[in-house]
N, C-alpha and C positions, 0 to 999 in steps of 0.2 A: 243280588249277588254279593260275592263278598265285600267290605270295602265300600258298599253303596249305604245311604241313607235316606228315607224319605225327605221329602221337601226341598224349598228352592237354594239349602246350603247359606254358609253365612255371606251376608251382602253390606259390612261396615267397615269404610263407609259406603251409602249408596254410590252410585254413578249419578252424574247429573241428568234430569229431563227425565228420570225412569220415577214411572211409580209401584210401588210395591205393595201388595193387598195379601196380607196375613191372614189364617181361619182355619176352621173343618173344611174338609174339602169337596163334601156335600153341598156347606154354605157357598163356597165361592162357586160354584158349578153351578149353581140355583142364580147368584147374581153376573155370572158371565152369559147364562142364558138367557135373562131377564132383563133385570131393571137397564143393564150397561147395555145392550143391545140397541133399547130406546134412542132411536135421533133425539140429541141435543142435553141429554140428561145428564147431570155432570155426577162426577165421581163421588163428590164432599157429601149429595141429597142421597145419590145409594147409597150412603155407608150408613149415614146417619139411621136409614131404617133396619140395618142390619148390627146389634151390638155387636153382635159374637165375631164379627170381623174388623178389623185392623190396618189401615193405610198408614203408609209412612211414602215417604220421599216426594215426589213433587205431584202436590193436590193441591192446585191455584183453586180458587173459586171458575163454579162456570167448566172446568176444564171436564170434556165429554169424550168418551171412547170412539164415539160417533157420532159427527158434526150434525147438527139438527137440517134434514133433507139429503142425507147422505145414507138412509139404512140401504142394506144389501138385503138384508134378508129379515123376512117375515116374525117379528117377534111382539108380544102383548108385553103391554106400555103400564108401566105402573098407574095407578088412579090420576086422572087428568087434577081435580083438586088440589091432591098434595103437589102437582108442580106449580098450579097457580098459586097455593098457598107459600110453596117455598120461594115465590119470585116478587112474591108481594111482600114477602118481608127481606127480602135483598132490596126493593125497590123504597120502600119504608126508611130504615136503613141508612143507604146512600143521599134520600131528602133532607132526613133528619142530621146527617153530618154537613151534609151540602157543599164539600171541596170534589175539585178537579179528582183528587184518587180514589174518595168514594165511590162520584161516577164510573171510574178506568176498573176500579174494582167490579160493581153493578154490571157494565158490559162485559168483562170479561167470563162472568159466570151467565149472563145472559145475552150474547151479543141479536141475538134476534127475539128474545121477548117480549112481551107486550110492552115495557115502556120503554124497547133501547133507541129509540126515536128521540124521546123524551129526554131522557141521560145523554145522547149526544148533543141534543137543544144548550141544555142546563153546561156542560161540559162547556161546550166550546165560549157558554159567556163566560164563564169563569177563566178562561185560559189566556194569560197575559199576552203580549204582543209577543215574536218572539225573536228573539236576541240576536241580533248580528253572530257570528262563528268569532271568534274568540282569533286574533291575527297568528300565524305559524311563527313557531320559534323558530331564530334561526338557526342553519346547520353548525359547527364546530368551523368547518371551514370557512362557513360566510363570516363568520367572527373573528378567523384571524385573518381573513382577506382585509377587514374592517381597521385592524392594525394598521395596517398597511408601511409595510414592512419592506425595506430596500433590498440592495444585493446586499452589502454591507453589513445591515443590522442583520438578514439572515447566515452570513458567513460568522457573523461574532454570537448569533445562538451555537453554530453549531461549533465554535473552538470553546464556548462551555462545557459543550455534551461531551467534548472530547475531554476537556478536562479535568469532567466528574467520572471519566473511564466508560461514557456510553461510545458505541464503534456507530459515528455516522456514514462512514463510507467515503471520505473527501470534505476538502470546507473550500464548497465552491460556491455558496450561495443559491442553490439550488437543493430544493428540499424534494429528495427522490424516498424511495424506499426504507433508505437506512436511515434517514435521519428522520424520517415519521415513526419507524421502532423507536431509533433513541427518544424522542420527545414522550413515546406513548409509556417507556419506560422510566423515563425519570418522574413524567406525571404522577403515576403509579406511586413510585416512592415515595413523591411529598406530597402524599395522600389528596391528589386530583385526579377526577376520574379522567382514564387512560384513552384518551380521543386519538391522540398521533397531532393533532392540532392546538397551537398555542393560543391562550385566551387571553383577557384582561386582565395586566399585574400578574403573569407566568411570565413573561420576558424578566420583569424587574426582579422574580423570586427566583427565577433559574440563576441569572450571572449572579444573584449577590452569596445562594452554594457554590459559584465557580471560582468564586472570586476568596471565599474562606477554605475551599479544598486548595487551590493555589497559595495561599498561604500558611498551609499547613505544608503543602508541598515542600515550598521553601524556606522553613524552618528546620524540615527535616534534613533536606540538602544541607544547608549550613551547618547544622549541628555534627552530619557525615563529616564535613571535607574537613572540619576542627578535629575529626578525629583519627584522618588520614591522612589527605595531602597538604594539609597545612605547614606540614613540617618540611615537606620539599623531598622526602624520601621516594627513591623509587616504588618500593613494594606500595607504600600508602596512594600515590597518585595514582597508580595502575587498581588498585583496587577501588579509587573514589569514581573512576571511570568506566568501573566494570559496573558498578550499580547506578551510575548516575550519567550514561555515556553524554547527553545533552544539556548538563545541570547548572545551576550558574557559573561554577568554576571550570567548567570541562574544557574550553578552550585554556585556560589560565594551565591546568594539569596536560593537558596536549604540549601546549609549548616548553614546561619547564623538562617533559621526559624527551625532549626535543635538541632541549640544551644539554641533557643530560648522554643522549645518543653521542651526539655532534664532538665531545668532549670525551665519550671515549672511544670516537674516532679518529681525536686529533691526536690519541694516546697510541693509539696502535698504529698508525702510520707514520708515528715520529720513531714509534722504537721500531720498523721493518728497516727505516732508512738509514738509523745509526746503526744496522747491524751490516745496511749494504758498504757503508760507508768504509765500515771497520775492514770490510773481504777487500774495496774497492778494486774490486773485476769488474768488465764488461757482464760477463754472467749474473755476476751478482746484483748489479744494477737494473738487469732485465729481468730476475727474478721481484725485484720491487713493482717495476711494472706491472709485472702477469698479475698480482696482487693488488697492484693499487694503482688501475689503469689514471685515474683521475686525483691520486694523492697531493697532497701539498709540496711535494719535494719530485713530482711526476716530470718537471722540464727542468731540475740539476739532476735527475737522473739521466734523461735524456743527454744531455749536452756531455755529462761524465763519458758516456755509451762512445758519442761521437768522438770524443778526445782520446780513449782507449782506442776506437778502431783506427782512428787516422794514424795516432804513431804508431801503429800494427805495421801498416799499409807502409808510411814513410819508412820505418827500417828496413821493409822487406824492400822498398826500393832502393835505399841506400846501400843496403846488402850488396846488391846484384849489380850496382855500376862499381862498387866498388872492386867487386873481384873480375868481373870486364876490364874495370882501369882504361877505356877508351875516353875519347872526348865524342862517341857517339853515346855510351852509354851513360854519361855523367848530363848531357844535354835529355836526353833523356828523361833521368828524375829531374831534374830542373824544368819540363815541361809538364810532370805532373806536380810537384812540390816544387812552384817557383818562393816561396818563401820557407820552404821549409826548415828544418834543422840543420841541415847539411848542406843548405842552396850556396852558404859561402865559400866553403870548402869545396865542393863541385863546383864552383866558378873557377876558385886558383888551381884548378887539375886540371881543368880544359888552358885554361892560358899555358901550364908550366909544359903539356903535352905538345900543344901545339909550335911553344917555341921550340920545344926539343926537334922541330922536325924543319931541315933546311929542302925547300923544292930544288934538288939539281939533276935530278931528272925528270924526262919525260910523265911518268904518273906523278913522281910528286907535284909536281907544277899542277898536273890537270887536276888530284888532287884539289892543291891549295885553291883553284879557281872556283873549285864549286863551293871547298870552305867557305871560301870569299861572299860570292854571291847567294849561297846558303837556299836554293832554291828546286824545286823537283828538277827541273830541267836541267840546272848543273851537274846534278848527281846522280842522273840517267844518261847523263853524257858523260861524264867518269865513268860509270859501269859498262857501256857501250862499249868504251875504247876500251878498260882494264877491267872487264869483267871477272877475272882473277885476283884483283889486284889487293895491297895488301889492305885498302881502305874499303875493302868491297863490301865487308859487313857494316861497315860505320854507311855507309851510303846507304843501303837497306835500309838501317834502322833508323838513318834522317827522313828518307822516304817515309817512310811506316806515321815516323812522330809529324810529317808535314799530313798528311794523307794522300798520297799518293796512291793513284790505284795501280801501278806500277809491277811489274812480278816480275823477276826473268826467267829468261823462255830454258829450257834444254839443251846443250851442245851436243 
């Protein structure tokens, strides 16, 4: 059909173990029915009687299409002669070289021949004693068992790996997963083949890359922070920290933006509290607060607070005995503001009142008694008797200022 070609197509290279027999295709059909057919005839003596055909790929000597006592089926034997001819001079041959592979040769094209009795005789004196097995290499891991390798020295391979930028996963002395990638990876690069397992003189070659990446590290660092933070500038420390958050200097740059914070916090809370200063209101000084719960000027603000509200408070009490004018209401603020502003002044009100007042009557006496004794029960008993009377408020409000739970009833 179309497309198709006669013959067995190209075969280069062979496959291995396959033999391949070239020719007219009469010839081959004449020697697959013949001569190959033969128990034990090997392929090399058919060929040789056949020029017109061609073997290529694997023709050992000896090597038969059909093992000799294995025919299946009925076919005529090339001339008995030429196979004792052809084995007498294989046999010839193999005496006249007289080594171990002549013979191995010899049986292989004739393992049941007339002399393979003889060739394995002659073989086996010649075959040297034979050799012990050759002892097993050991594994990658039995060699770095062989190390023998602490927590320690395995924690400082792996802050190498880390610090030629392999990811071991933790440096805990414990060599898991990740740090058999890193090892089989940096292996790799310093042209050791890639086990995941460290050998003899790989410890000592790994840290002394760790140890020249590290000081390439930190020269780079150095030559950074001379070119930023050096100077003390904010932008520069803030940028030597932006690339080098952990680098020699980062603590040194942490603390100086720190001083630098701090300084101008002592700037803005000095200038809120010269402005509270300037208002010096109570509002104004709790507006510093709301702002700068914790400021440096947080407890004279406070104290300012209390001293504005108190003489608030004191006037509004001095206010109100003074337009009372009683000697109930001047004792009074003197019992909430005994030292206050006023407390001398409301002392000489109560004397000058009181002496203005002579007891020659009835309430005035009973009055002046509870004056006297100055006590709940004096002045529940003025009330009782002069519950109208003209001290009836002042007695209340002595009441009130002792704490009496005292009220009077309805008439």
């Amino acid at each position: 059909g179309a497309g198709r070609e006669p013959g067995a197509g190209p075969l280069d290279p062979l496959p291995q173990g396959i033999t391949v027999i070239r020719g007219p295709a009469e010839a081959v059909a004449e020697l697959l029915a013949g001569e190959l057919l033969a128990p034990g005839v090997a392929v090399t003596v058919a060929l040789e009687a056949r020029p017109e055909l061609e073997g290529a790929g694997l023709l050992l000597p000896g090597l038969a299409l059909i093992p000799a006592g294995e025919a299946e089926v009925e076919v005529v034997p090339p001339p008995l002669d030429a196979i004792s001819a052809a084995e007498a001079r294989d046999w010839e041959a193999a005496q006249r070289v007289g080594t171990s592979a002549a013979y191995d040769a010899f049986l292989a094209a004739w393992p049941n021949g007339r002399h393979a009795a003889e060739a394995r005789a002659a073989r086996a004196a010649l075959a040297p004693p034979a050799a012990p097995p050759p002892p097993a290499a050991p594994t990658p891991e039995e060699v770095e068992q062989a190390l023998g390798l602490d927590r320690d020295a395995r924690r400082n391979v792996q802050r190498a790996l880390t610090d030629l930028g392999y990811n071991t996963r933790g440096i805990d002395g414990i060599f898991g997963p990740g740090t058999r990638g890193a090892i089989a990876a940096w292996q790799r690069s310093a042209g050791y083949e890639a086990t995941g397992f460290l050998a003899p003189g790989q410890v000592a070659a790994l840290q002394a890359d760790a140890d020249r990446a590290r000081a390439a590290r930190e020269a780079e660092d150095r030559a950074y922070w001379q070119r930023t933070g050096a100077n003390g500038s904010e932008d520069g420390l803030r940028a030597y920290l932006a690339r080098y958050p952990n680098g020699l200097f980062a603590s040194r740059a942490r603390n100086q933006l720190a001083a630098l914070e701090a300084d101008r916090t002592a700037q803005a809370d000095d200038a809120a509290w010269q402005r509270a200063r300037r208002t010096d209101t109570a509002a104004a000084y709790r507006g510093y607060l709301r702002d700068w719960p914790r400021g440096r000027h947080a407890a004279d603000a406070q104290r300012r607070i209390d001293q504005i509200d108190g003489a608030d408070s004191e006037r509004v009490a001095w206010d109100r005995a003074r337009s009372a004018d009683t000697i109930g209401a001047y004792q009074l603020y003197l019992r909430d503001w005994p030292r206050g502003r006023h407390a001398d002044e409301a002392q000489r009100r109560i004397e000058r009142l009181t002496a203005q007042q002579t007891p020659n009557t009835p309430e005035q006496i009973a009055w002046a008694v509870a004056r006297r004794q100055d006590t709940p029960a004096a002045y529940m008993a003025y009330l009782a008797e002069f519950p109208d009377g003209r001290h009836a408020g002042e007695a209340l409000t002595r009441l009130i200022g002792l704490g009496s739970p005292f009220r009077p009833q309805p008439r």
